[in-house]
TORDOFI-284605 format. One record per residue (C-alpha): residue number from 1; residue in one letter; x, y, z. Coordinates in nm, 3 decimals, m for minus. Example, Ala and Ser with C-alpha at 12.3 -4.5 7.8 and 13.67 -1.06 7.14 Angstrom:
<sites>
i_aa_east_north_up
1_a_1.230_m0.450_0.780 .
2_s_1.367_m0.106_0.714 .
</sites>
This chain:
<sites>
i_aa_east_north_up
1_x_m11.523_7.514_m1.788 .
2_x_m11.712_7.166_m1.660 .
3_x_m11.595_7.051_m1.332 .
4_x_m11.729_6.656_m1.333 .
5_x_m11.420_6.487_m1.396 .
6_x_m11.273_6.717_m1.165 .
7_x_m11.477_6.618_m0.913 .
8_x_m11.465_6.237_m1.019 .
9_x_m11.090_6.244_m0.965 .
10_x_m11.168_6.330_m0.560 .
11_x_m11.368_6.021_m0.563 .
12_x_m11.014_5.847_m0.438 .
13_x_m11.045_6.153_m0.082 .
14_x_m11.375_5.953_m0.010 .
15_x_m11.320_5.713_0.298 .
16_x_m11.555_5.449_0.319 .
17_x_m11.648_5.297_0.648 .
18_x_m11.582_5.618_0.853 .
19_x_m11.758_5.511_1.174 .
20_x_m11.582_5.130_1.188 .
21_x_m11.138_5.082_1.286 .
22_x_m10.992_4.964_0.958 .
23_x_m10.694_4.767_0.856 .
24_x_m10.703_4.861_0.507 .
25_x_m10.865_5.202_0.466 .
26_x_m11.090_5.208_0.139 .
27_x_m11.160_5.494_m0.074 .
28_x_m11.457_5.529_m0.312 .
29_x_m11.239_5.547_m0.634 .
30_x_m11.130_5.146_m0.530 .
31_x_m11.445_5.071_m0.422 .
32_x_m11.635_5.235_m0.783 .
33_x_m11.377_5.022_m0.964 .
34_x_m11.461_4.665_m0.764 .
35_x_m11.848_4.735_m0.796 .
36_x_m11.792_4.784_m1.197 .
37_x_m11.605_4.490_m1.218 .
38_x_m11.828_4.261_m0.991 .
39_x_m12.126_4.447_m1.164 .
40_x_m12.004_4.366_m1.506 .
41_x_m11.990_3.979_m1.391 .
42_x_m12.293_3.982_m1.267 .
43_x_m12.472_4.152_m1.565 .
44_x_m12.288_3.874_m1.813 .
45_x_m12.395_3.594_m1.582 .
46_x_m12.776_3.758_m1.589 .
47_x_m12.757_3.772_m1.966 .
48_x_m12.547_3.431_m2.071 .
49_x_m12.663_3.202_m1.760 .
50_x_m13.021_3.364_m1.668 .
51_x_m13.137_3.494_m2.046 .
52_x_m13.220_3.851_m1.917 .
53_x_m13.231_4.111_m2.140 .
54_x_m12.933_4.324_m1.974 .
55_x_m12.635_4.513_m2.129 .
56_x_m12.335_4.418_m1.932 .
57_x_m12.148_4.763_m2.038 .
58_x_m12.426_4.932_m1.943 .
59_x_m12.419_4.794_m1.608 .
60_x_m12.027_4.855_m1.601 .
61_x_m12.098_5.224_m1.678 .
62_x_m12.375_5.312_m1.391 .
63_x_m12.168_5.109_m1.127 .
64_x_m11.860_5.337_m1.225 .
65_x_m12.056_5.653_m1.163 .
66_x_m12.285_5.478_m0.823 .
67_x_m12.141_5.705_m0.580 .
68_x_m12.048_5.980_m0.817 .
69_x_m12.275_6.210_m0.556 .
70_x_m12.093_6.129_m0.306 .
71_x_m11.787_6.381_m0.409 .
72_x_m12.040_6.662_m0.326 .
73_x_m12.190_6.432_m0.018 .
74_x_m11.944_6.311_0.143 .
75_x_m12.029_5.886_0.228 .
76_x_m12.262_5.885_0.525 .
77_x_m12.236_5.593_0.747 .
78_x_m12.507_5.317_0.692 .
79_x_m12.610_5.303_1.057 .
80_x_m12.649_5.682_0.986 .
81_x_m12.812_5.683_0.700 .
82_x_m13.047_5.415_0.774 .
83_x_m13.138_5.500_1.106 .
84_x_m13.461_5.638_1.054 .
85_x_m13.697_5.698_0.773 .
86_x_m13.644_6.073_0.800 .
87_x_m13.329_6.055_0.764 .
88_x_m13.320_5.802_0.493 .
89_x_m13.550_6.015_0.329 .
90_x_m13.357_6.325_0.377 .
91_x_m13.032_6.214_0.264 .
92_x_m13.182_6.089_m0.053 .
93_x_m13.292_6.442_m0.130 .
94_x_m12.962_6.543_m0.046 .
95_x_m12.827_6.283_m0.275 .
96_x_m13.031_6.408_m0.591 .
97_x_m12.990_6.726_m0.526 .
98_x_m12.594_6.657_m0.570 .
99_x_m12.635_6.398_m0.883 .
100_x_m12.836_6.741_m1.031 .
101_x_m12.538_6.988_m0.972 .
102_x_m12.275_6.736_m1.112 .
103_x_m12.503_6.683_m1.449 .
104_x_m12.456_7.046_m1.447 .
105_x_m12.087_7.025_m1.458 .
106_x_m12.132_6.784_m1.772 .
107_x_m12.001_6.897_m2.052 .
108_x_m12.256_6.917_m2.320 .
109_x_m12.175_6.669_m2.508 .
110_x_m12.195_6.381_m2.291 .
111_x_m12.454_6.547_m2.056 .
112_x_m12.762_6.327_m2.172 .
113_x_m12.577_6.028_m2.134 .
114_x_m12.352_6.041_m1.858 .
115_x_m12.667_6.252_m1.652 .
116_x_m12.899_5.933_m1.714 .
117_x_m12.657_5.719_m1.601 .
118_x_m12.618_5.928_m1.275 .
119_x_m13.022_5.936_m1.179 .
120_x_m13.095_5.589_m1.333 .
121_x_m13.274_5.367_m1.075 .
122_x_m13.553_5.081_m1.026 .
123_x_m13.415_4.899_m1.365 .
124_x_m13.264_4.570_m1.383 .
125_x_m12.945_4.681_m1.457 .
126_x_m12.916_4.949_m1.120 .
127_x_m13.022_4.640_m0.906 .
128_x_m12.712_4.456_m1.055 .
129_x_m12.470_4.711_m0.951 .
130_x_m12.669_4.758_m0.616 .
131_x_m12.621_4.410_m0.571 .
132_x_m12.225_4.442_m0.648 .
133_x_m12.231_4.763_m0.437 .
134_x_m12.338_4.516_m0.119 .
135_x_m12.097_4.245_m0.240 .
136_x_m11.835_4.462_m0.223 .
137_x_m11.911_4.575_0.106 .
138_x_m11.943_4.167_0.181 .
139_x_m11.576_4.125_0.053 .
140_x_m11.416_4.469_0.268 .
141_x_m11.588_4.265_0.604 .
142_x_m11.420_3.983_0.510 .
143_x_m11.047_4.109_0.435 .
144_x_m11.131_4.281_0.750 .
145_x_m11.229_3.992_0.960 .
146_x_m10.911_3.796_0.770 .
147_x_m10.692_4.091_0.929 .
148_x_m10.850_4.004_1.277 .
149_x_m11.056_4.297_1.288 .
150_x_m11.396_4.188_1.494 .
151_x_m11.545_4.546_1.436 .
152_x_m11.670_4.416_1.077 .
153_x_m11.843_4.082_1.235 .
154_x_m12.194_4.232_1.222 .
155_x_m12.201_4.435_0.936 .
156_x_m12.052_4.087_0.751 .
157_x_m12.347_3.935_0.851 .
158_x_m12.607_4.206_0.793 .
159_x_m12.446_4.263_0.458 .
160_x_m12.459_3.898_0.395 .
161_x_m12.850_3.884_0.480 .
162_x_m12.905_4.203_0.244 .
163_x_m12.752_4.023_m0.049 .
164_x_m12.886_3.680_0.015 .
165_x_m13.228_3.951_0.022 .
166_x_m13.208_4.089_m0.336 .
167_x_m13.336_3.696_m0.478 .
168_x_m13.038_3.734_m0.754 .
169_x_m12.912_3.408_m0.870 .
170_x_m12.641_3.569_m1.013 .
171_x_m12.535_3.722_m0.714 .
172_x_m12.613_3.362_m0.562 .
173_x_m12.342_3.243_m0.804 .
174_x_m12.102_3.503_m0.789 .
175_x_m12.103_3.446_m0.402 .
176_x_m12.050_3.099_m0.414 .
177_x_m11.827_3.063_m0.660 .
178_x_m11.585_3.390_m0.648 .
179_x_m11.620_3.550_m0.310 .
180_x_m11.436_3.234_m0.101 .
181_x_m11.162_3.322_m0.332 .
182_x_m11.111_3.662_m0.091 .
183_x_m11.048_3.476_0.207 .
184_x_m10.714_3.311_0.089 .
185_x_m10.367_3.409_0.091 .
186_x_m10.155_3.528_m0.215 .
187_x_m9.948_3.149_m0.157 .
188_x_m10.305_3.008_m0.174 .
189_x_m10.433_3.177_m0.456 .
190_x_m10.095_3.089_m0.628 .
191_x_m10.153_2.697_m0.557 .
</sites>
């Protein structure tokens, strides 16, 4: 028996944002599912626009599976995570160490595949979905903030500063043109 998809299908018991008040709770499932579509745009952009050598459903496929670990992990807080370099450190074990066990779970034939997918990292394409990961993030502070909610004014910012960070144009792009979009209402985005 091979328990990944299993365990995939709990991605949706994942809260995000566990330390902050939320509006509109967010689970990992609709989170996975924004980052592979944001990624997706971003690797297209980075191909058509910036002539990189990228494979947008490549892209689409790690972004899907980014916080695969995290059914094992649980999603530690940021300010957690972050807060020192031992713990940083730490939890990244603890993060391979869970991507491992789930390629266990694989069944064989997709193991190779599906397993590289889960440990890639430092390639072009993981710093697009890294950089869809953030604007994601970006877009929950703003429907947030949009809901009144002042609890998500600084990670907005610092979120902001982190994508701004990467040196993307593509995220550039997608920021400027699609992320205002977020901040309407359905009547305006019906106009």
């Amino acid at each position: 028996m091979n328990e990944f998809f299993a365990y995939m299908a709990r991605l949706r018991l994942i809260r995000r944002w566990s330390l902050m008040r939320n509006t509109q709770p967010e689970n990992d499932a609709e989170h996975s599912l924004q980052v592979a579509m944001i990624a997706h745009a971003l690797a297209v952009t980075a191909r058509d626009r910036y002539g990189r050598d990228v494979d947008p459903e490549h892209v689409v496929t790690l972004a899907v599976y980014h916080d695969a670990s995290e059914v094992l992990t649980g999603d530690l807080p940021t300010p957690v995570k972050y807060h020192s370099s031992d713990l940083r450190d730490a939890y990244k074990t603890v993060e391979e160490t869970a991507k491992e066990r789930l390629c266990a779970m694989l069944p064989d034939a997709v193991r190779e595949e599906i397993g590289a997918s889960l440990r890639e990292s430092g390639t072009q394409a993981a710093a697009l979905v890294k950089a869809a990961d953030r604007i994601s993030a970006y877009i929950h502070c703003l429907e947030e903030q949009r809901a009144g909610n002042l609890e998500f004014d600084a990670a907005a910012e610092s979120i902001l500063k982190s994508i701004h960070a990467l040196n993307l144009p593509e995220a550039e792009d997608f920021m400027r043109s699609c992320v205002p979009a977020f901040s309407l209402t359905l009547d305006e985005l019906n106009r």
